[in-house]
C-alpha positions in Angstrom: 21.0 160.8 69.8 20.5 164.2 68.9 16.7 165.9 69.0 17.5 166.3 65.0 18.5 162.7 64.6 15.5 161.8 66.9 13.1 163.8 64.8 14.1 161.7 61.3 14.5 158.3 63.2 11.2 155.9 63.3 10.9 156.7 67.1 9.5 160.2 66.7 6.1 160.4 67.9 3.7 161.7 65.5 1.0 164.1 66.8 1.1 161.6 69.8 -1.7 164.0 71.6 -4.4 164.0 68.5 -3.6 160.3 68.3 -4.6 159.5 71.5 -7.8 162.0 72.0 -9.2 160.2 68.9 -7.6 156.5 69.3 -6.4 157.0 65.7 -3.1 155.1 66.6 -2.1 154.0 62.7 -2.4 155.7 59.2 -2.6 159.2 58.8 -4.3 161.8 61.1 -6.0 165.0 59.3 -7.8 167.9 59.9 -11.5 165.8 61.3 -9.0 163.9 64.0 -7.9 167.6 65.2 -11.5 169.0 65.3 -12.4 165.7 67.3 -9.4 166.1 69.5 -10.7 169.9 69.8 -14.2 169.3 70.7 -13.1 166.6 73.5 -10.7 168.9 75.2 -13.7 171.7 75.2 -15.9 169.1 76.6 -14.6 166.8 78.8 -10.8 169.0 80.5 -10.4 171.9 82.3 -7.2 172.8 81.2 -4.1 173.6 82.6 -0.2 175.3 81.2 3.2 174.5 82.9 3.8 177.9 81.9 1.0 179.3 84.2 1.5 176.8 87.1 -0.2 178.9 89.6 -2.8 180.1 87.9 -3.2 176.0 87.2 -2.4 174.9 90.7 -5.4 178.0 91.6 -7.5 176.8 89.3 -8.0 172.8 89.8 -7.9 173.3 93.9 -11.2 175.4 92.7 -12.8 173.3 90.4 -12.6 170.1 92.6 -13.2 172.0 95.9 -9.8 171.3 97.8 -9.3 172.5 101.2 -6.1 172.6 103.4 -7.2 169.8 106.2 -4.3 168.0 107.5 -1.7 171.0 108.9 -3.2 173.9 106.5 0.9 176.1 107.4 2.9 172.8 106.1 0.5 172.1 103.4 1.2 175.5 102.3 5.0 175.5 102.4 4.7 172.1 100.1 2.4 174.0 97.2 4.7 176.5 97.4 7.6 174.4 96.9 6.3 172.3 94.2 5.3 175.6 92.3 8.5 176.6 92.4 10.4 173.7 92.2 8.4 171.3 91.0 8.6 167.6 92.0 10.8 166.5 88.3 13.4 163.3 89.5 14.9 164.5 85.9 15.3 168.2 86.6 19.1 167.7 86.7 19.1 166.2 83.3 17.4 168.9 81.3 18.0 169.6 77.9 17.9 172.6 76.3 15.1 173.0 73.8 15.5 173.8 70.2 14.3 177.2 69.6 11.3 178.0 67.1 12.6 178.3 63.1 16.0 175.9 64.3 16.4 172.7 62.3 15.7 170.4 65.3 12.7 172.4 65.9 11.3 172.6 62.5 11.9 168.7 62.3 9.9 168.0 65.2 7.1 170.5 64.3 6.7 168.9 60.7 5.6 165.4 63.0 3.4 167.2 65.4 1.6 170.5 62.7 -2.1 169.1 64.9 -0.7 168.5 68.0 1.1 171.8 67.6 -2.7 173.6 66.6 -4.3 171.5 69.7 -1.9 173.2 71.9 -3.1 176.1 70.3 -6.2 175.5 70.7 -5.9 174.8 74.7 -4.0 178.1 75.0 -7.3 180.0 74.4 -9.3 177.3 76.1 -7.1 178.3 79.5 -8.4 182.1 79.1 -12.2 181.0 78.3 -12.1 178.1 81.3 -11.1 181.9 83.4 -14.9 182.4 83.7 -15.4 179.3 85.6 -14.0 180.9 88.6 -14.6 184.5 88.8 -16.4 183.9 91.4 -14.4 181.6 93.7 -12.1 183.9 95.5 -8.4 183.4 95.4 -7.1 181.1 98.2 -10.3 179.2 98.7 -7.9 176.1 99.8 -7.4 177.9 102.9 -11.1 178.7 103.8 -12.6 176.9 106.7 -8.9 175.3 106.6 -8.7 172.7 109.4 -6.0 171.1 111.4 -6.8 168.0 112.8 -3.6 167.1 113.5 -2.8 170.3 115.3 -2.3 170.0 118.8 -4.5 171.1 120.0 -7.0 170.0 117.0 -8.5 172.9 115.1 -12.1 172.4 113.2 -14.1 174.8 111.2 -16.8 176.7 112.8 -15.6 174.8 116.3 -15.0 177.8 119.2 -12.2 176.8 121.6 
């Protein structure tokens, strides 16, 4: 199945994201669902893009206070890796993407205009959320970084 044919068929998902912020599964969703859907994201996520993976990656290792503790050189090497190659089973089987204004594209957009405005929306959420870390340095995961399964074991604030 083409995307086109997907986007006309009864299995295209219809501003699935709105839907599920404000359990409005059936009927129509409007305008109130996408404020809802709005004010939850600005409550309740920090927020992250695909598109700015390491700023992302930065920023959640900051907010929940993560710290390199088990092998702090390998656990490097595997953020790296997943930044740039991510952990996707399907990579091989990508698609290409309709591009904005093609048929395929306007098709899908016409079932997703609020979940196309929420993403929107969490776009300038990303840049306001910047201020919650200003003040967390850059590589915090490696502060105090511990190795207990170094031989011989390494622990913060421990002399040798």
């Amino acid at each position: 199945m083409t995307i086109s044919e997907y986007a006309v068929s009864p299995n295209i998902e219809n501003n699935w994201m709105v839907r599920t912020l404000t359990q409005a599964y059936g009927g129509e969703v409007g305008e109130e669902h996408l404020k809802i859907a709005k004010d939850i994201i600005k409550r309740k996520f920090l927020v992250g893009l695909l598109k700015e993976k390491r700023e992302t990656m930065e920023r959640v290792e900051k907010f929940f206070k993560f710290k390199f503790r088990v092998n702090p050189e390998n656990q490097e090497k595997c953020r790296e890796k997943l930044l740039t190659g991510g952990s996707n089973s399907n990579a091989a089987n990508k698609q290409e993407k309709p591009k904005k204004g093609d048929d395929a594209y306007n098709l899908v957009a016409a079932q997703n205009v609020f979940d196309i405005q929420l993403y929107e929306f969490i776009e300038e959420q990303f840049k306001e959320q910047a201020n919650l870390f200003k003040d967390i340095p850059d590589g915090f995961r490696k502060e105090d970084a511990s190795c207990a399964k170094c031989v011989p074991p390494t622990f913060p604030g421990i002399e040798e």
